[in-house]
C-alpha positions in Angstrom: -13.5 -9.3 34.9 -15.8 -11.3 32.2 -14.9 -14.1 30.5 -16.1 -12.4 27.1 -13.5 -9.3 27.6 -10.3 -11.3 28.2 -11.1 -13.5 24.8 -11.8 -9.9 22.9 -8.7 -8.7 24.7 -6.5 -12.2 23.6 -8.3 -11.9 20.3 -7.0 -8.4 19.5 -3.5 -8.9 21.1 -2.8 -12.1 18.5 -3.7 -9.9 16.1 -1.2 -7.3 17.0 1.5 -9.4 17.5 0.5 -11.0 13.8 0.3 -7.5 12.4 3.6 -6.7 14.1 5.3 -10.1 12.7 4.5 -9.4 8.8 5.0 -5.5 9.2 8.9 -6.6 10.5 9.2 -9.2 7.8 7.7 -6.9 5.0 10.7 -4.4 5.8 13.1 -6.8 5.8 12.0 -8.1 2.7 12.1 -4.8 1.2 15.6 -4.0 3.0 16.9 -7.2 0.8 15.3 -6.1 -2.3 16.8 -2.8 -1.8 20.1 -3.7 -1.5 20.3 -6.2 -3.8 18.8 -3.7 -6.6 21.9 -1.1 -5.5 24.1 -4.0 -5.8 23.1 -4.4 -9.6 22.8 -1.1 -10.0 26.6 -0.7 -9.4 28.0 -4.0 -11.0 26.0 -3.0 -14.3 28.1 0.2 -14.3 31.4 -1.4 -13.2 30.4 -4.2 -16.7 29.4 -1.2 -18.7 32.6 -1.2 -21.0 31.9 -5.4 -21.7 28.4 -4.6 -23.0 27.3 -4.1 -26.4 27.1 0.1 -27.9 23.3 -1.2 -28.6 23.1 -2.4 -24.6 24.6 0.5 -23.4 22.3 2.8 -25.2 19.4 1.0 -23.6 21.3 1.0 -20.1 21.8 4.4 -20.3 18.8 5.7 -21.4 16.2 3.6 -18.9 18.7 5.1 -16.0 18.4 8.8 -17.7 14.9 8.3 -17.6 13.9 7.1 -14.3 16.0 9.3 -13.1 14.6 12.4 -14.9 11.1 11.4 -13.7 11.8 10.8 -10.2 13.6 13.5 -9.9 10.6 15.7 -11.2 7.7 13.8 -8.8 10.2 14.2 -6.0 11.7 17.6 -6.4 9.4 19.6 -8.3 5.3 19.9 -8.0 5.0 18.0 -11.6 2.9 15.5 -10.1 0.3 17.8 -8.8 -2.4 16.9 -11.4 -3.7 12.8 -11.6 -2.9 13.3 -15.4 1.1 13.1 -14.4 0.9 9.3 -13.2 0.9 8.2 -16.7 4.9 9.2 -16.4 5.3 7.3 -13.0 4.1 3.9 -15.1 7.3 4.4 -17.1 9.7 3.5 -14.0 8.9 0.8 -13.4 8.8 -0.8 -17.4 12.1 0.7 -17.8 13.7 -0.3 -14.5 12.7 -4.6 -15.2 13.9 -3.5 -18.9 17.2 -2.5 -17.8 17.3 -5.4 -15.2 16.4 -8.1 -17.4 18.7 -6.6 -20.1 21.7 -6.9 -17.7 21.3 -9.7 -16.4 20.7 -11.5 -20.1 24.2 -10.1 -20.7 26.0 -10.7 -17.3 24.3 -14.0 -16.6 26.7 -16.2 -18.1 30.1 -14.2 -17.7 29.1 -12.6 -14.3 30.1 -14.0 -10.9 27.8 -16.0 -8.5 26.9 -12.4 -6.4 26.2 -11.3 -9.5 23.6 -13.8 -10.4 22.4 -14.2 -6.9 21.7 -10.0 -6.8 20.0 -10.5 -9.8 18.1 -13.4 -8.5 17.0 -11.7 -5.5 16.0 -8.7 -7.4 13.6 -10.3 -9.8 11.7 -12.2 -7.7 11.5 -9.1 -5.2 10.6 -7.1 -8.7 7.5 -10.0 -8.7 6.6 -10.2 -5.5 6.4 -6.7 -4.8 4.6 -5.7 -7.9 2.0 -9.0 -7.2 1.9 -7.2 -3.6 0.8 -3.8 -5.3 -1.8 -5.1 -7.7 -3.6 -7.3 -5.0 -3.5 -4.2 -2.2 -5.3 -2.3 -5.0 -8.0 -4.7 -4.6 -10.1 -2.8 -7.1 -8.2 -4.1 -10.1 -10.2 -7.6 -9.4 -14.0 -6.0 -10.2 -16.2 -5.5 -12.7 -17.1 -2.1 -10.8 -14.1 -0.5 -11.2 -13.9 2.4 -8.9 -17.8 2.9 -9.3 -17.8 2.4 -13.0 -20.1 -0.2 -13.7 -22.5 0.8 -11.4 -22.6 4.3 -13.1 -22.9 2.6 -16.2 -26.3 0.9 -14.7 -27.3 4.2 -13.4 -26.9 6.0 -17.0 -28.9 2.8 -18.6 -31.6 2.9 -16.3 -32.0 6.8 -17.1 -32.1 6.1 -20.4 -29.0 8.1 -21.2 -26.8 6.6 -23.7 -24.4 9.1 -25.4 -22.6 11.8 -23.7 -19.7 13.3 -22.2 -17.2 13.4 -19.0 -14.1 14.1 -17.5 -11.0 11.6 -18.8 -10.3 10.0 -14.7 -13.0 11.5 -12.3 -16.1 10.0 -14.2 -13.8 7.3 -15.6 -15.5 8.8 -19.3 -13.9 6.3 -21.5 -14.2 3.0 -19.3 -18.1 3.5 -19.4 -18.1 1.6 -23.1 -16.6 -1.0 -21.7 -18.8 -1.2 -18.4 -21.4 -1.2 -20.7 -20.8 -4.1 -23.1 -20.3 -1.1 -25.6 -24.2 0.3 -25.0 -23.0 3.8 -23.3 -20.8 6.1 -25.3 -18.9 8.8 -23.4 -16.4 10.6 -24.5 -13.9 12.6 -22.7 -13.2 15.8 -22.4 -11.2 18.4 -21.1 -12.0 22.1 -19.2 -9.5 24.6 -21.1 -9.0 27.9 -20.6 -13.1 28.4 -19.5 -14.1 26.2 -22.6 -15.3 22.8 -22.9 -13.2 20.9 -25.8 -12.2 16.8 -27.0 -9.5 16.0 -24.6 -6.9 15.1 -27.9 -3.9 16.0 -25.6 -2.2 12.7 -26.7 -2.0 9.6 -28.6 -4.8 7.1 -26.0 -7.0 9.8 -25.6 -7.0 10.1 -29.9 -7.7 6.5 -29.2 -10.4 6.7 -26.5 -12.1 9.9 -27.9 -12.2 8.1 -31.7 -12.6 10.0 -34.9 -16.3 9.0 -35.5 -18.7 11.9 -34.2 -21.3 10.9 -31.5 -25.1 9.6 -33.2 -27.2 12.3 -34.2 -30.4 11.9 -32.7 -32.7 13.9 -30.6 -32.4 11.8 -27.4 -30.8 13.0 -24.8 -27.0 13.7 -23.9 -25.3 14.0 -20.9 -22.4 15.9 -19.1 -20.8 13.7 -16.0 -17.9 15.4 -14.1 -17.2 15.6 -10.4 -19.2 18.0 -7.8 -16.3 19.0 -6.1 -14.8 20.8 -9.5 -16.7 23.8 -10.0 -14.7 25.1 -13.1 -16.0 22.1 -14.7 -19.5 23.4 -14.1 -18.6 26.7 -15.5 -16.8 25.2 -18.6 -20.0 23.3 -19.1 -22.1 26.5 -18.9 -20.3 28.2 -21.0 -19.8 25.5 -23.9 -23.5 24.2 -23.7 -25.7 26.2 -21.8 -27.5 25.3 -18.8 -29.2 21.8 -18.7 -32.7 20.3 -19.0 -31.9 18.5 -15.5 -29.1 18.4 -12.8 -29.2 14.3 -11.7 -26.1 12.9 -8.9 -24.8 10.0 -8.4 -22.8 9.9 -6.2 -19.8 12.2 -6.1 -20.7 12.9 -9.6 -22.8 15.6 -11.3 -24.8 14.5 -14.1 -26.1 17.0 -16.2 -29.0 16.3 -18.8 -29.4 18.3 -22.4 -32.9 17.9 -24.8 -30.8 18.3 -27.7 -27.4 17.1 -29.6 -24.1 18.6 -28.4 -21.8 17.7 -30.8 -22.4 21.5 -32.6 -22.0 23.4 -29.7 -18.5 21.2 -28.7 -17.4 22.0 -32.0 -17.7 26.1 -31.6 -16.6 26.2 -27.9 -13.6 24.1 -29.4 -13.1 26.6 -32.4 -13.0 29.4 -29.7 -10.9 27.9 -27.6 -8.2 27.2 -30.6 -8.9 31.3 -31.1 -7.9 32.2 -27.9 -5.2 30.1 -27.4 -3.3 31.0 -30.6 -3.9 34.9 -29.8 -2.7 34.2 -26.3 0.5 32.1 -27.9 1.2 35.0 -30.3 1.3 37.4 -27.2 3.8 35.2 -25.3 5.7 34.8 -28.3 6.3 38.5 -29.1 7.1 39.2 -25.6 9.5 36.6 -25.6 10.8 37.7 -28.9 11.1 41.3 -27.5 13.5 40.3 -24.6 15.9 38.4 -27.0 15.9 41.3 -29.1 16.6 43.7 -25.9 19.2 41.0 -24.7 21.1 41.1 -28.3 20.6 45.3 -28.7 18.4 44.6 -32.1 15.1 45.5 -33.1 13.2 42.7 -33.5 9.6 43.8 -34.6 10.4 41.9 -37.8 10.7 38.7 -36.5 7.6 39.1 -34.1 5.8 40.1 -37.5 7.4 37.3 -39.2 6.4 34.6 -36.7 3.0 35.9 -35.8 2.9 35.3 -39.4 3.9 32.1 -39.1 1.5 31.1 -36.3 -1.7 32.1 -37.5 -1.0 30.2 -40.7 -0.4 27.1 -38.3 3.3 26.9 -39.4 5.0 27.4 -36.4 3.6 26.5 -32.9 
């Protein structure tokens, strides 16, 4: 046998012996963690009548909550979009919440397990979550999951103002990529149209109030190849496109001429359909309680149809 294979061969079995070594020590880590969490977990319920009515409410509430949300990611198919991790983020704020709270109160009138559970649990809480961020090695670039370098790409097109999907174009990071010179703003695919993703309060904040420059350059469309209904909704809202560029994963899809206009119709008709498909629900819903209860209730569907296209009722 060469020389050169038994080195490779020592070479590789150090390193699975090392590999073995911290994969043993990382479970046993996380085995202490684990049940030193349960053990705070059940003294902060045995303390619960020595706590505060303001303590308890915040107790009570980060448990119903992490409970409610794991229960829906592990149970049900909530999490089957990307858009449903912004939920998961709320674990683990309100789990350090609840442990710190605890702790502040039990610290001084708690035994020594007590503190040391809560000890163990806080620096496991650290180290863990340090653990997390620096697997995620991404975190630590300026390209962040091929953002900057799309921002380049758009820049050396000479595209500066456009749209894209919210997380598979990474739309709203491209200002920021950009030292502010690329303005993208996210959108959504709805129902066939093309509209502002203004779902909630950061995207009101990413999207901003301030329409996009009105000039006669030219605007672009980013979204992912792989989602086709995103290259129907874009059809339908704008037309087809001057030019079809890639980069990447990514479609990127040129227009001569100002969009703004046309995102403002596609939205209007989306709003159209949706509140004539809301009525429709609505009055079949309305229909079966009336069924249920032996009443007729074609005055309440009149009433809230009523109601709905006046934007009263929702």
């Amino acid at each position: 046998m060469k020389r050169g294979n038994c080195s490779k061969r020592r070479i590789n079995g150090i390193r699975l012996i090392q590999d073995d070594t911290f994969l043993s020590v990382n479970r046993m880590l996380w085995g202490v963690y684990l049940v030193s969490l349960c053990g705070v977990v059940s003294l902060s319920f045995q303390a619960r009548r020595l706590v505060s009515p303001a303590v308890k409410v915040l107790l009570a509430f980060s448990g119903l909550s992490i409970g409610i949300i794991a229960t829906a990611f592990v149970l049900t198919n909530f999490a089957h979009g990307i858009w449903a991790s912004r939920f998961l983020v709320n674990v683990f704020y309100l789990a350090i919440v609840a442990l710190v709270t605890f702790g502040a109160v039990r610290w001084f009138a708690g035994s020594d397990l007590t503190k040391l559970l809560l000890l163990i649990t806080l620096i496991g809480y650290v180290m863990f979550g340090l653990a997390a961020i620096d697997h995620a090695n991404w975190r630590y670039t300026s390209n962040w999951a091929g953002t900057h370098s799309l921002a380049k790409w758009f820049v050396t097109h000479n595209l500066y103002n456009g749209y894209g999907q919210y997380f598979e174009a990474d739309a709203p990071l491209l200002g920021m990529a950009s030292n502010e010179g690329i303005t993208a703003r996210p959108l959504s695919c709805n129902m066939g149209y093309i509209i502002p993703r203004l779902s909630s309060g950061d995207d009101q904040f990413w999207f901003s109030a301030a329409a996009l420059p009105r000039s006669q350059k030219p605007q672009f469309v980013v979204f992912d190849q792989a989602d086709l209904k995103w290259a129907r909704c874009t059809i339908k809202s704008f037309g087809n496109p001057a030019m079809k560029l890639k980069h990447g994963a990514l479609d990127i899809w040129v227009y001569r001429h100002d969009l703004s206009q046309q995102l403002i119709m596609a939205r209007d008709d989306f709003k159209h359909k949706w509140m004539l498909m809301n009525i429709a629900n609505n009055r079949k819903a309305i229909t079966k309680v009336g069924t249920t209860l032996g009443v007729n209730s074609e005055w309440a569907q009149n009433a809230y149809t009523w109601l709905l296209k006046k934007g009263i009722a929702q």
